[in-house]
C-alpha positions, 0 to 999 in steps of 0.5 A: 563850743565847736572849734572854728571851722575855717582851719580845717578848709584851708586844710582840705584846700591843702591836701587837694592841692597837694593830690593835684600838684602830685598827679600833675608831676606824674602826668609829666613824668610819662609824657613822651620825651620824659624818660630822662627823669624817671629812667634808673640810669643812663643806657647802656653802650649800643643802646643809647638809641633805643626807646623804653617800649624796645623792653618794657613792653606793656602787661596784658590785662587792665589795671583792675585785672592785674590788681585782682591777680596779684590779690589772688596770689596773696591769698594763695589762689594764684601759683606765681604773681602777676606782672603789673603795668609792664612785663618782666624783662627776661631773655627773650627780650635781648635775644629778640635782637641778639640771638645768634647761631653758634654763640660760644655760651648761649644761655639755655646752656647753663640750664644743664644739671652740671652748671647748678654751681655756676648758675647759684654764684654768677646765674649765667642762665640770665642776659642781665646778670652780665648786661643789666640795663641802665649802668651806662656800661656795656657789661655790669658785671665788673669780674673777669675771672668768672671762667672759673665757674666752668672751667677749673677742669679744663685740659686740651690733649693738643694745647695750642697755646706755649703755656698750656691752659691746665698751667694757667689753671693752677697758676689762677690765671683767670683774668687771662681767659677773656683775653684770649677769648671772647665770651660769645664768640661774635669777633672774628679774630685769630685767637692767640698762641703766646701769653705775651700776645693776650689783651690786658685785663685793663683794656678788657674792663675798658671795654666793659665799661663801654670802651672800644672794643680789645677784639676788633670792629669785624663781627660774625653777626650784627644785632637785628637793630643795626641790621634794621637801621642800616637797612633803613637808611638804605632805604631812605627812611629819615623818619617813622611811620615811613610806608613803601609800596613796592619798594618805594618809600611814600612821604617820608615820616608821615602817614600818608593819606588814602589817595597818596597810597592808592596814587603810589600803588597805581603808579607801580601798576603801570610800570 
């Protein structure tokens, strides 16, 4: 005798309704306005502002591409495995807004042979191995000792400082460093010539987590994203798209029509 056959609806019924409750969430966790919910953690200092596609930008290919690749990287027919839906976040996504010359330890630098050791225990060869996003700080790594990996050897035929720096070296002193020195060299500041006038190591880690800065507000360069908004409010953009024809910025916020654009453009013209 054939069982009843009415359970067994209500049991598809269940598992189609739970398909459709599952991809409705996930509809509203990408709408735009969402990330909060499906964010790791909350951005990190000088970062609140930005968006998610400022890094996670999307992978090239579609999705039936990228799945075939990461196949053939399964098999063996593929060297390395292919990004899916976004790329990988790596250095050239901070140094597009954070490069700067004449950083003091610019991360191509530990890509030379005499660095292996530093890059096996810290890999200072990688932004987000000091400044992983989503902890809420402005540096992850919690240490301040990690001068130590360069610099056990160092000695200054004319040390400027009253205990010399090879003393401090043995005395294992390397919470000091980054109290005398910013890492990357950005602040403009006198560096100090006596032990006595070197930044705790509590306001340094006040700092890492997003405190106020112990090396002051003056710095070299600005990271391209300041730059841009400072110039934009300069130039009166309240919101984005905003179009300038010549300078002169057309309804702001808005994408203006064809003949707003060519009215501006004639304007200019007979100026």
């Amino acid at each position: 005798m054939n069982p009843p056959a009415k359970p067994r609806k209500r049991q598809h019924r269940a598992y189609l309704l739970g398909v459709c409750l599952g991809l409705l969430g996930l509809t509203l966790l990408f709408l735009p306005g969402s990330e909060p919910f499906h964010v790791r953690g909350p951005m990190n200092t000088g970062h609140e502002n930005l968006k998610c596609a400022a890094c996670h930008r999307e992978a090239p290919g579609s999705l039936r591409q990228q799945i075939q690749a990461n196949m053939r990287f399964i098999f063996g027919q593929r060297d390395r495995p292919a990004d899916f839906s976004h790329l990988r976040v790596g250095n050239e996504n901070c140094l597009h807004c954070h490069e700067r010359p004449n950083d003091r330890h610019p991360v191509y630098r530990f890509l030379e042979p005499r660095f292996l050791k530093a890059r096996q225990n810290l890999s200072p060869d990688r932004c987000i191995s000091c400044h992983a996003e989503h902890n809420g700080r402005r540096v992850s790594l919690a240490k301040i000792d990690y001068c130590q990996e360069c610099h056990k050897k160092t000695r200054l035929r004319h040390d400027p400082l009253d205990v010399p720096h090879d003393k401090l070296i043995v005395l294992k002193r390397w919470d000091s460093c980054l109290g005398c020195h910013d890492f990357h060299g950005n602040h403009i500041r006198q560096t100090p010539k006596t032990v006595d006038q070197i930044i705790p190591s509590k306001k340094i880690h006040a700092y890492f987590e997003g405190g106020l800065s112990p090396y002051g507000d003056e710095r070299r360069f600005k990271a391209e994203i300041d730059a841009d908004l400072a110039l934009g409010q300069q130039m009166g953009v309240s919101g984005t798209p905003s179009v300038f024809i010549n300078g002169v910025i057309i309804k702001p916020g808005f994408v203006p029509s064809f003949e707003e654009i060519s009215a501006a453009v004639e304007a200019q013209i007979n100026q």
